[in-house]
N, C-alpha and C positions, 0 to 999 in steps of 0.2 A: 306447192306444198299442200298436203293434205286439209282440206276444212275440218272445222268440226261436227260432227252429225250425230243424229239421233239414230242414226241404223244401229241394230245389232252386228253387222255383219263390219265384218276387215275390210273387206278390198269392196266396191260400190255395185252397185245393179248393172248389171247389162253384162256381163263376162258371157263366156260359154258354158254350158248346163255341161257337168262332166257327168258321164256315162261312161258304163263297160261297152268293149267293145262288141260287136255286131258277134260273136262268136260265145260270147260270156264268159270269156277268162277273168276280170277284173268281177263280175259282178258280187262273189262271195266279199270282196272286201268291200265296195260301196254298199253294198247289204249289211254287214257287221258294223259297221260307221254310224247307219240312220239309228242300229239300236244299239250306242253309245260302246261300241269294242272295236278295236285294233285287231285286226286279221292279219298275219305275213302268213308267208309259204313255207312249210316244210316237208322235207320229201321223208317219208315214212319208211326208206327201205333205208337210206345211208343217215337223213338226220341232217343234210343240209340246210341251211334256211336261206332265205333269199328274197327279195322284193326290185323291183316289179315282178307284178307275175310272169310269169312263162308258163310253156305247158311241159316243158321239160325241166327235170332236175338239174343244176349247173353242176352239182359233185358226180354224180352217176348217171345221170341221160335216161333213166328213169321218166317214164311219163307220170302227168298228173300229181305235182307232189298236193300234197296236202296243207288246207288251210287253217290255221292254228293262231288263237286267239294268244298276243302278248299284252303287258301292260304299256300301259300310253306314257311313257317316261323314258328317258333317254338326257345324254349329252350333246349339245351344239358339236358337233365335228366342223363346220364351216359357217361360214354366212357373207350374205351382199345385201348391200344397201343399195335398193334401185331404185335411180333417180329418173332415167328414159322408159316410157308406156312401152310395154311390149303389146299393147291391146289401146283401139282407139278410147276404150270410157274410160280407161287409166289416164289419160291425158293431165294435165294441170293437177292428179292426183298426189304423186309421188311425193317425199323417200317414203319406200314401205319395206321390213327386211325379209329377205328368205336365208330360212335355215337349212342345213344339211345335218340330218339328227339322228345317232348313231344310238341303235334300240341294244340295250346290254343282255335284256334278256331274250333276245332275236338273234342270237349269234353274231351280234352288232352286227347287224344290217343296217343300213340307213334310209334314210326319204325323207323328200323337199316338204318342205310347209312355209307356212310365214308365222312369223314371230311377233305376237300381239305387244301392244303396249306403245311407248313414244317409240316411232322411227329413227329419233335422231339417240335414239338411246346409246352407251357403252356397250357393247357385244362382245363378250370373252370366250374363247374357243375352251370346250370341255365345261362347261354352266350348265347345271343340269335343268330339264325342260318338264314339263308334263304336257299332258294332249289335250285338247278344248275341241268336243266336239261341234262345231257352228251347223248346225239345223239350218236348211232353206227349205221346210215344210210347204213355202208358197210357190216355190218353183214347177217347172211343167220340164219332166216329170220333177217329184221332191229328192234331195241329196242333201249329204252332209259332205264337211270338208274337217280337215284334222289340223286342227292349228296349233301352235306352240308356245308356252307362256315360261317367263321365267320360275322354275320353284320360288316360293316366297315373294312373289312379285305382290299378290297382293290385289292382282286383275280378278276378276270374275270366271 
C-alpha cells in the first residue's frame, strides 16, 4: 500500500524520464505539457484527430497532421486499479489507478494517465476529469506528465 509522502509527485522517484522519440514525433506534445497545454493531432486536410502521435493521418494518410492545442477535460471512459508494479520502484507502492480519458473536444480521442486522489477511491465510468499538469522541473532532462483528478474533487 502506498505510504504517505511529502512528494508532489503521484507515482515515486526512480521511473523512466519519458521523452519523444529519437525522430521527434512526440516532442510537440511533451513541449505543450511543460507550458501547461494539451496538444492532440489533427490532420488539417480531412479534420481527423487522433492520439498517439503518428506521422500519418488515420482518416486520410495524409502526412504530418497537425498539432492542436485542446482543453485538459474529458470523461473517464475506463479505469484499473493496479495492485502488481509494472516497474521495480513501484514495488510495495500500489493500488494507484489509471484512467482511459475520453477528450470531448478532441473528437473523443482518448489517453492513459493516472487519477490523483485516494487509490482505493469509488471510480465511475463517464465522471468527468480535468488535467493537472505535474512539473518534474528537477529531472535530467525536465518533463511534465498529465494527470487526472476528479472535477470537484477538491485536490490541488
Amino acid at each position: 500500500m502506498k505510504e504517505a509522502s511529502t512528494s508532489p509527485y503521484y507515482l515515486p522517484a526512480g521511473l523512466p524520464v519519458p521523452v519523444a522519440e529519437p525522430d521527434g514525433l512526440s516532442a510537440p506534445y511533451w513541449q505543450a505539457l511543460r507550458e501547461n497545454r494539451l496538444f492532440v493531432q489533427r490532420c488539417a486536410r480531412c479534420g481527423t484527430w487522433q492520439f498517439g502521435p503518428e506521422w500519418i493521418c488515420h482518416g486520410c494518410h495524409a502526412f504530418n497532421p497537425a498539432w492542436t492545442e485542446v482543453a485538459s477535460r474529458g470523461r473517464i471512459y475506463s479505469w484499473e486499479r493496479i495492485w502488481h508494479p509494472s516497474h521495480d520502484v513501484l514495488t510495495g507502492y500500489g493500488p494507484y489507478l489509471a484512467v482511459l480519458v475520453e477528450l470531448p473536444d478532441a473528437g473523443h480521442v482518448r489517453m492513459v494517465g493516472n487519477l490523483l486522489g485516494d487509490p482505493l477511491q469509488t471510480v465511475t465510468i463517464g465522471s468527468e476529469v480535468e488535467g493537472v499538469f505535474e512539473h518534474h522541473a528537477d529531472a535530467d532532462p525536465p518533463y511534465t506528465l498529465m494527470q487526472w483528478r476528479l472535477c470537484g474533487s477538491g485536490l490541488p
